[in-house]
Structure formats: structure tokens, C-alpha cells
VOKE-685556 format. One record per atom (N, C-alpha, C, O): residue in one letter; y, x, z. Coordinates in steps of 0.02 Angstrom, whole numbers, padded with zeros to 5 digits, always signed. Each point is the difference from the previous one (the first is absolute). Layout:
BEGIN
aYXZ...
//
This chain:
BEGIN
x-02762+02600+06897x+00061+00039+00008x-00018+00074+00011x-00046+00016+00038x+00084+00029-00072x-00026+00076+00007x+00046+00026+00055x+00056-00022+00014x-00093+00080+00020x+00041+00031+00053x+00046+00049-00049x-00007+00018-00059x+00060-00004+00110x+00043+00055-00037x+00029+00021+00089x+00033-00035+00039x-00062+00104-00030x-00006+00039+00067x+00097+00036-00004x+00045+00009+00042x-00053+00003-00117x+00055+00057+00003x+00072-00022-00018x+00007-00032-00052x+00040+00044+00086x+00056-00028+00015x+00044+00015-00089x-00005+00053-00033x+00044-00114+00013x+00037+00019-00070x+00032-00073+00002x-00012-00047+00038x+00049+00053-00083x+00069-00072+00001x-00035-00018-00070x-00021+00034-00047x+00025-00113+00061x+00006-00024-00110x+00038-00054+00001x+00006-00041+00045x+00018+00045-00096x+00058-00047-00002x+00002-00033-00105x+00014+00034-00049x-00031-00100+00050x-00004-00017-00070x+00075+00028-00046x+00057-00010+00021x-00071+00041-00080x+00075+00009-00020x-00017-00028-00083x-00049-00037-00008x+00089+00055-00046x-00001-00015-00055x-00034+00085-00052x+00013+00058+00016x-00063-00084-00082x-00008+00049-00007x+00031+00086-00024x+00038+00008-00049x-00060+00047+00090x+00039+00044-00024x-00036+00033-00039x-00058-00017-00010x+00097+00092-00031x-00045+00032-00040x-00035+00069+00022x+00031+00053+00008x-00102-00062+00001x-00057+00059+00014x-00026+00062-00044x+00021+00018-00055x-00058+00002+00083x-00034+00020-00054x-00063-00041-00029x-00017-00049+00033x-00022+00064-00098x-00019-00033-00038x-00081+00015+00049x-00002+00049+00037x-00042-00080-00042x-00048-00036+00026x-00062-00002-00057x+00014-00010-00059x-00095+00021+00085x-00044-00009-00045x-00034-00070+00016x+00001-00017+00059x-00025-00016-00096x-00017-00070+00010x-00074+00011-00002x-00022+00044-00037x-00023-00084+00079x-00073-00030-00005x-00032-00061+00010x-00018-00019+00056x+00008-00017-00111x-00006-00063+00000x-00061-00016+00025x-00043+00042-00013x+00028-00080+00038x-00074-00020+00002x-00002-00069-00028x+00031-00048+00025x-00078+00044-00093x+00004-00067-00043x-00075-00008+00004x-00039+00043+00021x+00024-00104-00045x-00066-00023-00028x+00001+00031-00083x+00048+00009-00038x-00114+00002+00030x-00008+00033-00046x+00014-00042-00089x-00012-00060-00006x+00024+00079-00023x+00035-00018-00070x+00057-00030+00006x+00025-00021-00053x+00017+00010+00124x+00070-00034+00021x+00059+00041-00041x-00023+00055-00013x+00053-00058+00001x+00079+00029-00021x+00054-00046+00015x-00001-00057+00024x+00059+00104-00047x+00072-00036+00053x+00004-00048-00009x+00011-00039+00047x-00018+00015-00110x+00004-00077-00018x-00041-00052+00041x+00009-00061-00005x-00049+00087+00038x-00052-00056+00030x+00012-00009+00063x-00048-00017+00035x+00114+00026-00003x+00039-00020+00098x-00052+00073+00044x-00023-00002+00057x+00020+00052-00100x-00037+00053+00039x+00078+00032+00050x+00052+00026-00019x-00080-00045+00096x+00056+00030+00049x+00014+00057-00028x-00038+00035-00034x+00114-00021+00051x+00040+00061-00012x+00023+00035+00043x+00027-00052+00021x-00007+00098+00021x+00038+00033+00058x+00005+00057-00003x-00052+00025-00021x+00097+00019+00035x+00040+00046-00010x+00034+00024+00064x+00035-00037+00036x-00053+00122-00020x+00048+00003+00057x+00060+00061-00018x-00009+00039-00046x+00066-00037+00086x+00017+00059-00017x+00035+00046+00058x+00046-00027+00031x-00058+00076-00018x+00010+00049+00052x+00065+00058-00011x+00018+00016-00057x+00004+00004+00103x+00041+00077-00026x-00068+00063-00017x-00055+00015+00023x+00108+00007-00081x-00057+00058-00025x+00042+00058+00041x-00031+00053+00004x+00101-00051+00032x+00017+00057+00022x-00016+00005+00073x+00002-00056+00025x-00019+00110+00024x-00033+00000+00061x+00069-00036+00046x+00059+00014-00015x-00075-00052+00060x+00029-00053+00036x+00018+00038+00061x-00051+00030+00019x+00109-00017+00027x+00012+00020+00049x-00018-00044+00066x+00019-00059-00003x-00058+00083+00071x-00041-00031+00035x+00065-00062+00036x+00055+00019+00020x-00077-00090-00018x+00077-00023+00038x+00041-00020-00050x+00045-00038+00015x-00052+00059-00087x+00052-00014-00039x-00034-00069-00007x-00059-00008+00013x+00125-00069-00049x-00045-00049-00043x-00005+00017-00072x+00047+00024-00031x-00119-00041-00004x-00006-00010-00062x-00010-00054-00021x+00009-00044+00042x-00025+00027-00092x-00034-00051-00032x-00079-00001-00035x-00027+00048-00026x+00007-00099+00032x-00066-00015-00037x+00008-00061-00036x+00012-00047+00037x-00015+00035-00091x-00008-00070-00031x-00050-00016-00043x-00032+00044-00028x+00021-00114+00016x-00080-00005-00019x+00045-00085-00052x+00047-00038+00010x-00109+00051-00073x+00020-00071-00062x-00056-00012-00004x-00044+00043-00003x+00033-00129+00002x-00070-00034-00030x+00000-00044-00037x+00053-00031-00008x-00099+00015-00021x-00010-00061-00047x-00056-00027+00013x-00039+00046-00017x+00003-00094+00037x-00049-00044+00006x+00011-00088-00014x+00051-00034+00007x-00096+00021-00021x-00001-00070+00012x-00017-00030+00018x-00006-00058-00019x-00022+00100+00099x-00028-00069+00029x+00038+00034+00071x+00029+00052-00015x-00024-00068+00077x+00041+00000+00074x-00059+00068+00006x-00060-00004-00016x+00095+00068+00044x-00041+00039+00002x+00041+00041+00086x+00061+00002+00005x-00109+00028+00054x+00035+00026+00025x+00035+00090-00006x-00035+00050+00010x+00074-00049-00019x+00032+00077-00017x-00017+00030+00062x-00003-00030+00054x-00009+00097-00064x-00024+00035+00060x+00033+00074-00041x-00008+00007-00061x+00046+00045+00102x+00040+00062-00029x-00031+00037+00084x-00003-00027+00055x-00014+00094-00074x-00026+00040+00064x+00039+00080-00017x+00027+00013-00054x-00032+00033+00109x+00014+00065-00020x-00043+00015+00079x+00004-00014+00060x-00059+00066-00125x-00056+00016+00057x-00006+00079-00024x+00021+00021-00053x-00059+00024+00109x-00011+00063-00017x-00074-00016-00015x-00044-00006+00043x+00034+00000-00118x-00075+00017-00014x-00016+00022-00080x+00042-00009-00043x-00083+00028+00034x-00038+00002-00090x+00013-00041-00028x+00034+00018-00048x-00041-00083+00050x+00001-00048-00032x+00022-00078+00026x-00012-00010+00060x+00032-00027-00084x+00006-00074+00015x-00045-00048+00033x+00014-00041+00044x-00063+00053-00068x-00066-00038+00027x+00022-00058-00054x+00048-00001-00038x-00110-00051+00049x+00008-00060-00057x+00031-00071+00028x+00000-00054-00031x+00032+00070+00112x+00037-00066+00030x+00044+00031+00027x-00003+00062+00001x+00048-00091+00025x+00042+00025+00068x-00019+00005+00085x+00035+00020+00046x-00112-00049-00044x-00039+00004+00052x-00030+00060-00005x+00003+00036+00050x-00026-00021-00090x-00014+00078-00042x+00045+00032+00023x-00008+00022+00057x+00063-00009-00090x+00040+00053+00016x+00024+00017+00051x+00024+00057+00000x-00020-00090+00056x+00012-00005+00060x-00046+00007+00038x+00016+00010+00058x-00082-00011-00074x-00065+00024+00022x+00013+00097-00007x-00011+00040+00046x+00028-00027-00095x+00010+00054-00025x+00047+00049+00023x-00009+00058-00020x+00070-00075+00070x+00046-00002+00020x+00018-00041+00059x+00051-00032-00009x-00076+00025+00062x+00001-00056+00043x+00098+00017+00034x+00025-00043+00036x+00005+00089-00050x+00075+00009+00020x+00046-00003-00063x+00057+00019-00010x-00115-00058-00038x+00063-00004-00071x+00045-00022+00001x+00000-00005+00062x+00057-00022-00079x+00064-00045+00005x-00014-00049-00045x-00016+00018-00057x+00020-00079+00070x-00013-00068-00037x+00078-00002-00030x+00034-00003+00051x-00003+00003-00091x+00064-00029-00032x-00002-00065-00027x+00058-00019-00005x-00091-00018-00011x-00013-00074-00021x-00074-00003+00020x-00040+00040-00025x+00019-00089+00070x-00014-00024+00024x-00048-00102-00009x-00004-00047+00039x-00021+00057-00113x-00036-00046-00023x+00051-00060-00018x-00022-00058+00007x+00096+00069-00032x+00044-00037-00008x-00020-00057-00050x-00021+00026-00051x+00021-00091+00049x-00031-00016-00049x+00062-00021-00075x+00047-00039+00001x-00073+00082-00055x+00003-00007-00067x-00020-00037-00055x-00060-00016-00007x+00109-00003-00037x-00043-00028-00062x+00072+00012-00062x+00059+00011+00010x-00107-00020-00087x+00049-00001-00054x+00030+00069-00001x-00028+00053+00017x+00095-00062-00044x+00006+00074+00010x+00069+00023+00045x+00042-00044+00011x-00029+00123+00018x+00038+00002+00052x+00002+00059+00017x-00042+00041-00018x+00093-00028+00056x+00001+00092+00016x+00037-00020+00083x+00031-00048+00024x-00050+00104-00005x+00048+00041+00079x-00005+00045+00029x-00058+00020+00011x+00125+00025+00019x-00002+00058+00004x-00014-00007+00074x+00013-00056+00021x-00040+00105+00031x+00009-00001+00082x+00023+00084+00019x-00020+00055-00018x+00071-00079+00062x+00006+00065+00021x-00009+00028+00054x+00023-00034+00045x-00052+00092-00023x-00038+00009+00065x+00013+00085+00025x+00019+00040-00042x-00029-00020+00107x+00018+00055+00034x-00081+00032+00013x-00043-00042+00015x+00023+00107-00019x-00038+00031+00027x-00003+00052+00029x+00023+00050-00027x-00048-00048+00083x+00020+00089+00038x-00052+00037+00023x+00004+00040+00047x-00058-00053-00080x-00063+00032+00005x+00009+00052-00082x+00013-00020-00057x-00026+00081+00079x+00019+00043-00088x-00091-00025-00034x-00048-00025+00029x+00058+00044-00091x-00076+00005-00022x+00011-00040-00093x+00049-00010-00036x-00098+00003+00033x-00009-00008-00071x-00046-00080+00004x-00053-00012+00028x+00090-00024-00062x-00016-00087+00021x-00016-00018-00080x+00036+00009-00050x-00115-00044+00058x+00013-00037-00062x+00021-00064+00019x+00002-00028+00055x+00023+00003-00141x+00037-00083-00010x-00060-00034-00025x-00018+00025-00053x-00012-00065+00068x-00055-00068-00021x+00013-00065+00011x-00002-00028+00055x+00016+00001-00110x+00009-00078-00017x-00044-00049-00022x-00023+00008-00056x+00004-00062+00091x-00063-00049+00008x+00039-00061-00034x+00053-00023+00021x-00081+00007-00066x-00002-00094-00003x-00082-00039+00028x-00059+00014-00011x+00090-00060+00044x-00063-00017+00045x+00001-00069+00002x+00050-00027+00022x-00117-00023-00049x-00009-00050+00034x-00061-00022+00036x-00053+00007-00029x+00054-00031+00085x-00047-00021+00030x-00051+00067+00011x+00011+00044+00041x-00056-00045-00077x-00055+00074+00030x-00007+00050-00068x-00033+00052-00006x+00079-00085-00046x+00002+00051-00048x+00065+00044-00030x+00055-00025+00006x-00062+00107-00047x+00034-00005+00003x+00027+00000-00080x-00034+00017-00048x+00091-00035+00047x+00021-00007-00085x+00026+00058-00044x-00003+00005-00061x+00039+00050+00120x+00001+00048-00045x+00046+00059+00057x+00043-00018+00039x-00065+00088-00048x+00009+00043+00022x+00055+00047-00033x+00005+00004-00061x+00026+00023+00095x+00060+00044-00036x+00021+00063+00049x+00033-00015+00050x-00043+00057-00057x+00026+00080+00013x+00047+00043-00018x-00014+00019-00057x+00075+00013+00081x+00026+00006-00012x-00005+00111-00013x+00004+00040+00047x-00012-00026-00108x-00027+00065+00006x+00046+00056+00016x-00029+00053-00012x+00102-00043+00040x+00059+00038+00026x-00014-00032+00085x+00042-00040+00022x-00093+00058+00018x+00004-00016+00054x+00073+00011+00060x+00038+00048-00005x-00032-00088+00045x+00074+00018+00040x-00003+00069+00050x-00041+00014+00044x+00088+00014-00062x-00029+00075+00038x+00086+00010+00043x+00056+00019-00014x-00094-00047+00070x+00042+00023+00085x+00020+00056+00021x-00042+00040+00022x+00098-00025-00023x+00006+00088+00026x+00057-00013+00068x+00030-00052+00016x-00030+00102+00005x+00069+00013+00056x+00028+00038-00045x-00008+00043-00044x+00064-00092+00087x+00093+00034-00027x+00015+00076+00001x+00037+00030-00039x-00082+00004+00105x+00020+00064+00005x-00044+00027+00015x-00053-00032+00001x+00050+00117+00021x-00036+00042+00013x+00022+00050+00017x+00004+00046-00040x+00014-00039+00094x+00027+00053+00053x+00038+00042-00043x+00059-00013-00010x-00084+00060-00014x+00035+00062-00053x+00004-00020-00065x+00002+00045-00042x+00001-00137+00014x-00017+00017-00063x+00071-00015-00053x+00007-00031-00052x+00038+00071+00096x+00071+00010-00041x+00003+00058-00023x+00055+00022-00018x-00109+00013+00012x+00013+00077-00032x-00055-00013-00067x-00026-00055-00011x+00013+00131-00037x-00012-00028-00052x+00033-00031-00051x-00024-00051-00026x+00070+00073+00010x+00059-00078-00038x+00004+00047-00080x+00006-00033-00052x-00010+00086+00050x+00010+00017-00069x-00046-00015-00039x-00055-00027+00006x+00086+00049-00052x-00053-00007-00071x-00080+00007+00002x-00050-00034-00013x+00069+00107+00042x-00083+00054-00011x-00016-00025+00074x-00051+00032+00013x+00063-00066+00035x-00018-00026+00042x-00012+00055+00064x+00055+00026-00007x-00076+00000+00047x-00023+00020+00066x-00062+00042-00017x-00049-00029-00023x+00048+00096+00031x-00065+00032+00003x-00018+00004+00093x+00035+00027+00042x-00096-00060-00033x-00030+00006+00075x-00056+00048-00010x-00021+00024-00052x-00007-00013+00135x-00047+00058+00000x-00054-00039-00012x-00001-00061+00006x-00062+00112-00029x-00068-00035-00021x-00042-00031+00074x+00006+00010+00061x-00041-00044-00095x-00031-00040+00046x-00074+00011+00008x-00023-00019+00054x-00020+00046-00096x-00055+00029+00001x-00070-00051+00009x-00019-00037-00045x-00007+00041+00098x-00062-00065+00022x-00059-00011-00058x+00003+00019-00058x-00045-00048+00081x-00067-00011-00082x+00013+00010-00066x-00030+00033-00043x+00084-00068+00040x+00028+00004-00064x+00067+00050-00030x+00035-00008-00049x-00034+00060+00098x+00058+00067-00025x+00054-00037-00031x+00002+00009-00060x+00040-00048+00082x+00049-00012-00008x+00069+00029+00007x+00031+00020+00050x-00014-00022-00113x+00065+00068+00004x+00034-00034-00042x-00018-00051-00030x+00105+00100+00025x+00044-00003-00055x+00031-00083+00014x-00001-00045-00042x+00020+00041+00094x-00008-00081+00043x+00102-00010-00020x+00045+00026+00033x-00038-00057-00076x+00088-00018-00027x+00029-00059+00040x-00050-00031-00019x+00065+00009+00037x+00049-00054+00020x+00067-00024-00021x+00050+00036+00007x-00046-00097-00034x+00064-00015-00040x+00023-00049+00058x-00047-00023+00033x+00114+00003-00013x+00030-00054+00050x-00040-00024+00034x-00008-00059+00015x-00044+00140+00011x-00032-00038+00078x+00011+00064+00042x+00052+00025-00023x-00075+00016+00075x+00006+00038+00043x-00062+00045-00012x-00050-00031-00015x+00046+00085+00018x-00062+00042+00010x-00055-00025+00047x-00059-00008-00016x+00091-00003+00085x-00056-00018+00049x-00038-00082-00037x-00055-00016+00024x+00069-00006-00051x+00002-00084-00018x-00067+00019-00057x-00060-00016-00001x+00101+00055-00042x-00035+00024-00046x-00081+00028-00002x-00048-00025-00028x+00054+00089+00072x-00066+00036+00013x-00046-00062+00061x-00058+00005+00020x+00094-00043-00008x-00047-00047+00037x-00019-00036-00038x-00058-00017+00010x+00087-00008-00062x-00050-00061-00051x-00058+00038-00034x-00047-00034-00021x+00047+00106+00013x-00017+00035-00045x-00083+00022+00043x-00058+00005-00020x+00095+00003+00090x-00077+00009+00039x-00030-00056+00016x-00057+00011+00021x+00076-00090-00022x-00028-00043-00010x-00040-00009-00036x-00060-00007+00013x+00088+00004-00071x-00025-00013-00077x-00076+00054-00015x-00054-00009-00028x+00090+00074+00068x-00093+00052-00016x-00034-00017+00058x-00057+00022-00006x+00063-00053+00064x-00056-00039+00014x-00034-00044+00025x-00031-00012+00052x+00047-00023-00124x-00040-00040-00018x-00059-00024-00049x+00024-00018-00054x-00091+00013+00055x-00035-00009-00043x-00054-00061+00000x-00043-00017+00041x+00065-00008-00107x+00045+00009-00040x+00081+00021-00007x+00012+00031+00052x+00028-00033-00078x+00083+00034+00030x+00012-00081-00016x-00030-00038-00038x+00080+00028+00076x+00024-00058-00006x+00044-00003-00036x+00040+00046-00011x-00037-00125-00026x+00077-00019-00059x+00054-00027+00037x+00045-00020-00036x-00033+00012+00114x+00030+00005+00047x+00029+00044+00041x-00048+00023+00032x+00110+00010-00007x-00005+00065+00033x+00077-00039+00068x+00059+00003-00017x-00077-00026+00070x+00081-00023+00026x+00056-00016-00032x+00057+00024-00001x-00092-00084-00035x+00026-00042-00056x+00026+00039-00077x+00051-00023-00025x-00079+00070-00002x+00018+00056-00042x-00079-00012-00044x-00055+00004+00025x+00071-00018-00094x-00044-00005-00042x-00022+00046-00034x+00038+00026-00041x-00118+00003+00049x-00006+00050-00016x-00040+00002-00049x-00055-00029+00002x+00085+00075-00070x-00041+00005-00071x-00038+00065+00010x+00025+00036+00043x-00097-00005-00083x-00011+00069+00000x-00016-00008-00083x-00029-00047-00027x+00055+00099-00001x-00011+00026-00063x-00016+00048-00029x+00027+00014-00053x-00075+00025+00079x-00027+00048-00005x+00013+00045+00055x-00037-00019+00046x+00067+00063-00030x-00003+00054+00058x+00095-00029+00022x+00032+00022+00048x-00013-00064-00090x+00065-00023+00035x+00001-00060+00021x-00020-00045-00038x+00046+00028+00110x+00000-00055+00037x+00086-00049+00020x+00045+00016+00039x-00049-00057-00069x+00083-00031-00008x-00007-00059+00054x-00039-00047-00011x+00074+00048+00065x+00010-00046+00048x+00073-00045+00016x+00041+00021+00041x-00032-00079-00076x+00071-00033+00000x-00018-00042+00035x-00057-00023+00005x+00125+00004+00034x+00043-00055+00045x+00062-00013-00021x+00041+00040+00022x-00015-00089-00063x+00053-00038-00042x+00035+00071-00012x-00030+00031-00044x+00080+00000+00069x+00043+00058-00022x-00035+00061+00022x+00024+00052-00023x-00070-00046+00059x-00028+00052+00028x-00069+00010-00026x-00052-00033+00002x+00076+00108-00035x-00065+00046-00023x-00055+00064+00036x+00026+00054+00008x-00064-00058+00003x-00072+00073+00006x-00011+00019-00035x+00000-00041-00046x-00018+00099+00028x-00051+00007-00067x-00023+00070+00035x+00044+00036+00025x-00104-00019-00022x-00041+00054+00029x-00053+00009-00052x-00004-00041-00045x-00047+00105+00050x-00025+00017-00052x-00088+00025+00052x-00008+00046+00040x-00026-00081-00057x-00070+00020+00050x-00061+00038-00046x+00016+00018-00057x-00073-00009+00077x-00057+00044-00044x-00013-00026-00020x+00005-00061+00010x-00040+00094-00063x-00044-00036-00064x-00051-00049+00022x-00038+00008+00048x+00040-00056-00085x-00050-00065+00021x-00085+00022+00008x-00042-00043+00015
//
């Protein structure tokens, strides 16, 4: 039985529709579909999830032999190659299914609460006995934000919010804010310079760099700041 430290509701429902999901099978070698090679599939929201809100996760398999289902959402790189793994990897991951046992074919959605913000991967196990049958990742990881941010009702036009520069290692200037607040703003922005590496994380705000321009989104809420040459 896996621990699950961090508090969230699940509740079995019928399946709903996600976003689309990358699959990784793990087969014996020269196997193809035709030959009962396990199948599983998960699917996650691709839009950032409000902390406390419920979403959904749902997961489809096909096997043919009694396999246990195992569905996790952990903060790490990767899946690992079990659900003992991934939870090794993550020892505060959230278990959502729980080694349910499966066979043939079948789908279900669970729906669950989280109020920790952050960026969660989805990893789905078919498992029997000490092996496992096949691994699945879901590549739109679930990305946790808060509902609010003190000032972040300003900013609402088009051209968005010009804030003052922010300066630090990386001369960070020309700092815009779209439907967030200046102060909200120049704080993700002095986060983000320092860090090194800079992080693809910023207080739940996903951060791209593309040359000397830096784009930081949270579902409706935009950054975009401009730092020195690489």
C-alpha cells in the first residue's frame, strides 16, 4: 500500500474529456498490438488548475491478464519504471489509484482537490506481482496556481501594465504585466533571475526564455520581461 501524506478527495466517476496524453509501452521485444501487449493511457487537464479547485484525471487499459492499476501525481523528472519508483521519487506524491486491480479492457475518471501550488507530473503503472507491464506519462503536466494575488486585478488591457525594471545578474528590464499586478509581476521576474539555472517554474507561472525575451504564464495571467544577452 503506498503512502499518500497530502490531503485531496477522489471519488470514482465516468469517463470525462482531457487533454490528449503521450503513451509508453513497455513490450517484449518483436511484440505488437496484436499479441495482448498491455495498453494504458492517462489523461490530465492541459489548462493550469486552480489550488482547491476539483479536476479530473482519467486513465484506459487493455490487458489480458488481472493487472494492478496504479495512477500517481508526483513533483519529479520522470516516472521511474514502477509506482514504488515514483513515489521513491516523490515521497509526498498523491496516489489517485492505488493498485486497483484490472483486466481486459476499461476506463475511469477520479476526481481530486489539491492545495499545494506547483507543477505535478501524471504517471500510470500497470502492475503485476514484481513486474511492470507498462508505463505511461502524461506530457501537459498539472500546473497548480492560486486563485489570486494581492494586486493582480490591474494590468487588464491589451498592451498590458508597464512596471519598473528590476535589474539583479541578469539586468532585467522593460518588465509588462497583463491581468496580474506590478508588485506580483516584478516578483516573479526577480525570482526567475535568481536562479541558476532560471527555473521553468516561477510561483506557479511557467517560464519560457527566447532569446533576450522572457514569457511567464499562469492560465489568464501574463509576464514578459526582457534580460541580457546570454
Amino acid at each position: 500500500m503506498l503512502r499518500n501524506p497530502t490531503t485531496l478527495t477522489v471519488a470514482g466517476l465516468g469517463i470525462a474529456a482531457c487533454a490528449a496524453v503521450c503513451l509508453l509501452f513497455a513490450s517484449p521485444a518483436g511484440a505488437g498490438a496484436s499479441a495482448g501487449v498491455p495498453r494504458l493511457e492517462v489523461h490530465a487537464p492541459a489548462d493550469p488548475v486552480i489550488a482547491d479547485w476539483p479536476f479530473e484525471v482519467s486513465s484506459s487499459w487493455n490487458t489480458d491478464v488481472p493487472s494492478g492499476l496504479h495512477v500517481l501525481l508526483i513533483q519529479a523528472r520522470s516516472c521511474g519504471e514502477s509506482a514504488e519508483e515514483g513515489m521513491a521519487r516523490d515521497p509526498r506524491g498523491i496516489v489517485v489509484v492505488d493498485g486497483e486491480k484490472v483486466t481486459d479492457a476499461g476506463s475511469r475518471a477520479d476526481e481530486l482537490t489539491i492545495t499545494t501550488v506547483g507543477e505535478y507530473l501524471v504517471c500510470g503503472y500497470l502492475q503485476r506481482g514484481g513486474a511492470t507491464d507498462a508505463v505511461v506519462v502524461s506530457p501537459p503536466r498539472v500546473l497548480i496556481m492560486t486563485g489570486s494575488g494581492g494586486d493582480d486585478a490591474q494590468g487588464t488591457g491589451r498592451r498590458g501594465t508597464r512596471c519598473r525594471r528590476v535589474g539583479g545578474p541578469r539586468r532585467i528590464s522593460r518588465v509588462r504585466a497583463y491581468r496580474v499586478g506590478c508588485r506580483t509581476a516584478r516578483g516573479v521576474a526577480r525570482r526567475w533571475g535568481r536562479g541558476d539555472p532560471a527555473p521553468r517554474v516561477v510561483f506557479a507561472y511557467m517560464c519560457r526564455r527566447r532569446a533576450r525575451l522572457v514569457t511567464c504564464r499562469a492560465y489568464e495571467r501574463k509576464i514578459v520581461f526582457r534580460v541580457r544577452p546570454a
